[in-house]
N, CA, C and O atoms as CSV, one atom per row, in Angstrom:
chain,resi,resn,atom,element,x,y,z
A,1,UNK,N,N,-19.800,-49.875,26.557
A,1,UNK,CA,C,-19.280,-48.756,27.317
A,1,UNK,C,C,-20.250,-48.411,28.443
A,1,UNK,O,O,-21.475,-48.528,28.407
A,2,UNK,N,N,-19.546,-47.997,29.382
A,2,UNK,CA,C,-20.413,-48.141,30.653
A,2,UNK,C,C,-20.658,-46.463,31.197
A,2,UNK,O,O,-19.644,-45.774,31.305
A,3,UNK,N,N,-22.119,-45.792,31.556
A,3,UNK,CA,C,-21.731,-44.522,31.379
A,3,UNK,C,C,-22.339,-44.242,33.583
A,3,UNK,O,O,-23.384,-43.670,33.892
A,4,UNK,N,N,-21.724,-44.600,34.219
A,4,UNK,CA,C,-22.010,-44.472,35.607
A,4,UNK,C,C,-22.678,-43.549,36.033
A,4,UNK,O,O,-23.517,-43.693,36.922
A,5,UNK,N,N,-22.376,-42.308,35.390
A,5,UNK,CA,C,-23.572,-40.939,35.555
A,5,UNK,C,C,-25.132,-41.380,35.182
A,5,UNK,O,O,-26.115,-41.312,35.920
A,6,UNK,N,N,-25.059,-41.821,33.900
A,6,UNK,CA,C,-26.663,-41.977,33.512
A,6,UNK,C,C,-27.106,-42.809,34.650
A,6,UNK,O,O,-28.081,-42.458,35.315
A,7,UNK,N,N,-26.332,-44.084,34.965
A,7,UNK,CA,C,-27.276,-44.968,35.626
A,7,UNK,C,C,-27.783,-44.234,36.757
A,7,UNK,O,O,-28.921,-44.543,37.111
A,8,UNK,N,N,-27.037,-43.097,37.567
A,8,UNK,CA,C,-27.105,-42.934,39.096
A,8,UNK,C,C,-28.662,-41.384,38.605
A,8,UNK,O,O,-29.520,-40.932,39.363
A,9,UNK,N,N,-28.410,-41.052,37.199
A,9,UNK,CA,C,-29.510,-40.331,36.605
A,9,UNK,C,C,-30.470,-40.988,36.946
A,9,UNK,O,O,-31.285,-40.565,37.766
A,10,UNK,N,N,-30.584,-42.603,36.152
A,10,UNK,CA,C,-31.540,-43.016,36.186
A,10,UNK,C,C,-32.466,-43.591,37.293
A,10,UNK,O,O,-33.696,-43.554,37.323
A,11,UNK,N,N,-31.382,-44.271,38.432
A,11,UNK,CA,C,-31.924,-44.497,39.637
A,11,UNK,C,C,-32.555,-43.085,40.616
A,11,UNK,O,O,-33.609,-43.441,41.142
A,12,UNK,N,N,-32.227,-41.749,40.953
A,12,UNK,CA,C,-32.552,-41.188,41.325
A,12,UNK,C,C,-33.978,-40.902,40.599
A,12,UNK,O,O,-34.873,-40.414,41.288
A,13,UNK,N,N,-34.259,-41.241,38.994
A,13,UNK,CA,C,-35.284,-40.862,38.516
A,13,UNK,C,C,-36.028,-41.893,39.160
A,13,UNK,O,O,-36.871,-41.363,39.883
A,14,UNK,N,N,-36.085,-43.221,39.214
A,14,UNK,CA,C,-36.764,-43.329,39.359
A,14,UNK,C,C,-37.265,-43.519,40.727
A,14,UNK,O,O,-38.451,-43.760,40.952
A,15,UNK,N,N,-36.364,-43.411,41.650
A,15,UNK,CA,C,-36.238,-42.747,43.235
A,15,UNK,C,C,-37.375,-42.045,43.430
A,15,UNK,O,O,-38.280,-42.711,43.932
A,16,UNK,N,N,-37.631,-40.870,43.187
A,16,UNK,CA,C,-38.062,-39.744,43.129
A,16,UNK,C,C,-39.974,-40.270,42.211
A,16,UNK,O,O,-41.098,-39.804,42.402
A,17,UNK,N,N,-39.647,-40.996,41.598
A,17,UNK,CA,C,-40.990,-41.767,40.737
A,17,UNK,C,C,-41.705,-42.038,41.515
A,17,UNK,O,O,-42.740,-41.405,41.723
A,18,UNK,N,N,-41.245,-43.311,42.313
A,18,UNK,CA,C,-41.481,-44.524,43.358
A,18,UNK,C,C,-41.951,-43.442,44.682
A,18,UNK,O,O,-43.095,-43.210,45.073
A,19,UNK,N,N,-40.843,-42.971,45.123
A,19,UNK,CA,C,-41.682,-41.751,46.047
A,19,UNK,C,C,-42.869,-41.569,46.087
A,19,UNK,O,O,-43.669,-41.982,46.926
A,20,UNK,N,N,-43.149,-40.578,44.655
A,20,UNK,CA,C,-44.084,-40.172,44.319
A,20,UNK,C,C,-45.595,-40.779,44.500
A,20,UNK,O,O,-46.626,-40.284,44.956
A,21,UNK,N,N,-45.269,-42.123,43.923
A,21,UNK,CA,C,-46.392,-42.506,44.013
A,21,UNK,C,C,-46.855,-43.120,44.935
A,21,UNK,O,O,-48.059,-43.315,45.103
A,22,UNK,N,N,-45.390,-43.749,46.107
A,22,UNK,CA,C,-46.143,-44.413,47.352
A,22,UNK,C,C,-47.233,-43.297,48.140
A,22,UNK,O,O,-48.332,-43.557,48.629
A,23,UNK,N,N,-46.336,-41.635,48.059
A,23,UNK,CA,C,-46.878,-40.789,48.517
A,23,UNK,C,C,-48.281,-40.486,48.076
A,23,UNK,O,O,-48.938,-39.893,48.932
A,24,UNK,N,N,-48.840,-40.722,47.059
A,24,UNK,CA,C,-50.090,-40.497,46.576
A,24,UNK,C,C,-51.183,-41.504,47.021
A,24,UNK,O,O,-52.366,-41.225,47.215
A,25,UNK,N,N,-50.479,-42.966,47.178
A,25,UNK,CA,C,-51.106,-43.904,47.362
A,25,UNK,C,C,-51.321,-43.875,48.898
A,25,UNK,O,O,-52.471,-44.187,49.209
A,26,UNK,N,N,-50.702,-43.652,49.680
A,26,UNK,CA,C,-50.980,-43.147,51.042
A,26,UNK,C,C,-51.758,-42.193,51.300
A,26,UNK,O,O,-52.293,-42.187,52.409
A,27,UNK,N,N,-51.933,-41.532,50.717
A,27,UNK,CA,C,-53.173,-39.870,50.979
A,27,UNK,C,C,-52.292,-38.721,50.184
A,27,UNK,O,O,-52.593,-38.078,49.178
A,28,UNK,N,N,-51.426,-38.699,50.769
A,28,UNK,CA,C,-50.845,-37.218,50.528
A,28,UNK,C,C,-51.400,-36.387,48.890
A,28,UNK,O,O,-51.534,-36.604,47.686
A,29,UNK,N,N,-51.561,-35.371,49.915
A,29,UNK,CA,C,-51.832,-34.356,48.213
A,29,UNK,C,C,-51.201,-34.320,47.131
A,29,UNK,O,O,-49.985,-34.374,47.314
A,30,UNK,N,N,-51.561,-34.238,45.900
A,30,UNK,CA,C,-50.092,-34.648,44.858
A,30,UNK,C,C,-49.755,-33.014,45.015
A,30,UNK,O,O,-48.697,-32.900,44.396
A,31,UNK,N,N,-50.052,-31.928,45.437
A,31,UNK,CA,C,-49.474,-30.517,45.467
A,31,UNK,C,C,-47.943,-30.806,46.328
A,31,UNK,O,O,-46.818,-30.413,46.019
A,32,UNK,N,N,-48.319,-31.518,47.336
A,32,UNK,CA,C,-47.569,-31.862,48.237
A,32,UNK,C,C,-46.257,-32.025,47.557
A,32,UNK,O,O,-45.245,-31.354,47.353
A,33,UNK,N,N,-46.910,-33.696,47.192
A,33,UNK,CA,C,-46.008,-34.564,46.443
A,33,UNK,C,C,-44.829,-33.846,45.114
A,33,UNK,O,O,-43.715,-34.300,44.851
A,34,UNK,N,N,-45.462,-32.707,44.490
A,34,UNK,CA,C,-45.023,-31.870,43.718
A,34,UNK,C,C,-43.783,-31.386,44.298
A,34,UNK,O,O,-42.765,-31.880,43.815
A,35,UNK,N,N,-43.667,-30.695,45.045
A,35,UNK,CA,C,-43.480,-29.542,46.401
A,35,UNK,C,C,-41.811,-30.844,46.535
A,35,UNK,O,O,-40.746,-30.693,45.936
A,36,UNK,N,N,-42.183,-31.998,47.512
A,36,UNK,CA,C,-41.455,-33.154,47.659
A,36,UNK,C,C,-40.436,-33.179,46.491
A,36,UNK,O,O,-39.317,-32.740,46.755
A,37,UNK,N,N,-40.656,-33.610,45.299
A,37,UNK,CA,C,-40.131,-33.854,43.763
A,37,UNK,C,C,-39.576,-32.736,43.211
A,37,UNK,O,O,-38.649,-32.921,42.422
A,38,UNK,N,N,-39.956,-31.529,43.460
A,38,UNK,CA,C,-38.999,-30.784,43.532
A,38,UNK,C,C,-37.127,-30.301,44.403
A,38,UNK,O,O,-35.931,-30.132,44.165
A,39,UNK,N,N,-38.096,-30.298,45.386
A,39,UNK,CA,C,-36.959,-30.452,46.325
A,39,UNK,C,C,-35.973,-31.341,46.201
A,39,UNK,O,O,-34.803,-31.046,46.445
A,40,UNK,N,N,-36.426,-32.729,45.737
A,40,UNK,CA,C,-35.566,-33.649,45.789
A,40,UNK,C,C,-34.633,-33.119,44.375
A,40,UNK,O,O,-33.410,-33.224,44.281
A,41,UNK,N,N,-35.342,-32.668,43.573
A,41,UNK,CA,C,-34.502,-32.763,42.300
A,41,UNK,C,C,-33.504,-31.559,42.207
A,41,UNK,O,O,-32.375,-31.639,41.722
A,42,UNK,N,N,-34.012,-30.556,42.679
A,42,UNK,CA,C,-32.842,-29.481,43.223
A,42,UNK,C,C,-31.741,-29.976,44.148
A,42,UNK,O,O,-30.544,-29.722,44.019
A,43,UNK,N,N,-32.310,-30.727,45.109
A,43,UNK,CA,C,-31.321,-31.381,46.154
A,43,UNK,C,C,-29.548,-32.108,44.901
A,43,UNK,O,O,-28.405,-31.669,44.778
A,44,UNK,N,N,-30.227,-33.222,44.330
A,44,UNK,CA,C,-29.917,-33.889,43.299
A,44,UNK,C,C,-28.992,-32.633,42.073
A,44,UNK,O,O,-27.810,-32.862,41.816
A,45,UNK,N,N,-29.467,-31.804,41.650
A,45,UNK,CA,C,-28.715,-31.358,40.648
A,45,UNK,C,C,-27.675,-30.155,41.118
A,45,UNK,O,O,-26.853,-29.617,40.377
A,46,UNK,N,N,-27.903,-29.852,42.541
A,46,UNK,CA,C,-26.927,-29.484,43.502
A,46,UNK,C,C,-25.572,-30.288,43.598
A,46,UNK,O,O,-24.401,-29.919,43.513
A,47,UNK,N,N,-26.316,-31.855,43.864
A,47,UNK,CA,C,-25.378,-32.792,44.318
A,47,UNK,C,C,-24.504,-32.983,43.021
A,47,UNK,O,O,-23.323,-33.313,43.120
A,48,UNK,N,N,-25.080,-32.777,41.860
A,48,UNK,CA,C,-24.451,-33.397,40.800
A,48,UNK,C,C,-23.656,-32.064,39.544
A,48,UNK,O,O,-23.114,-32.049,38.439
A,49,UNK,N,N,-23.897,-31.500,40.192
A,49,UNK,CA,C,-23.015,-29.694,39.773
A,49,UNK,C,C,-21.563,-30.115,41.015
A,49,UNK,O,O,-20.379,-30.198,40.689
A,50,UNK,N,N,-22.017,-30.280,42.150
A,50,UNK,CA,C,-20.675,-30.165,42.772
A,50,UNK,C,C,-19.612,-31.467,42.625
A,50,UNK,O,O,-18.412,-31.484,42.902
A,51,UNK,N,N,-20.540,-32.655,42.045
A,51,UNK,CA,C,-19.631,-33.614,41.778
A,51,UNK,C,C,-18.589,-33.344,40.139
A,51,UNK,O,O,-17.489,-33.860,39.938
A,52,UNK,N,N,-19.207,-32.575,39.336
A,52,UNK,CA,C,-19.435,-32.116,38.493
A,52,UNK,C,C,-17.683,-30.815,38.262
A,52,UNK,O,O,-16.976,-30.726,37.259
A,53,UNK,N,N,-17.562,-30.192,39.356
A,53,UNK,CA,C,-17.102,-29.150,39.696
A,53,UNK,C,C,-15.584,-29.916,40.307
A,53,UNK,O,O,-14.555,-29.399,39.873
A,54,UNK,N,N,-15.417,-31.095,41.271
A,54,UNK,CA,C,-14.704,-31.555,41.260
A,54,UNK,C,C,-13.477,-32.613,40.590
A,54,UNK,O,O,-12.552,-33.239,41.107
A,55,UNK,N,N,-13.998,-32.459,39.107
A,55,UNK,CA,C,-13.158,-33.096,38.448
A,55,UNK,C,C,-12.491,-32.797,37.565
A,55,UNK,O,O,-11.722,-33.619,37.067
């Protein structure tokens, strides 16, 4: 059984991972990087309440 939500869960997780750490590995502050990973994940559970809402 195929569950299409988790996977697009799982790719954004690890989206948001990969981010993370190029961003660290480049300089950036991990406060920053925090700050970043948030946003994204609010962005994300925005996106996924209104997909959520349409069905």
């Amino acid at each position: 059984m195929h569950h299409p939500q988790r996977r697009a869960d799982l790719v954004v997780f690890l989206a948001v991972l990969l981010t993370g750490v190029v961003l660290v590995l480049c300089g950036v502050r991990p406060e920053t990087v925090s700050t970043i990973a948030i946003g994204l994940s609010t962005l994300y559970a925005a996106w996924h309440r209104r997909d959520e809402d349409s069905k």
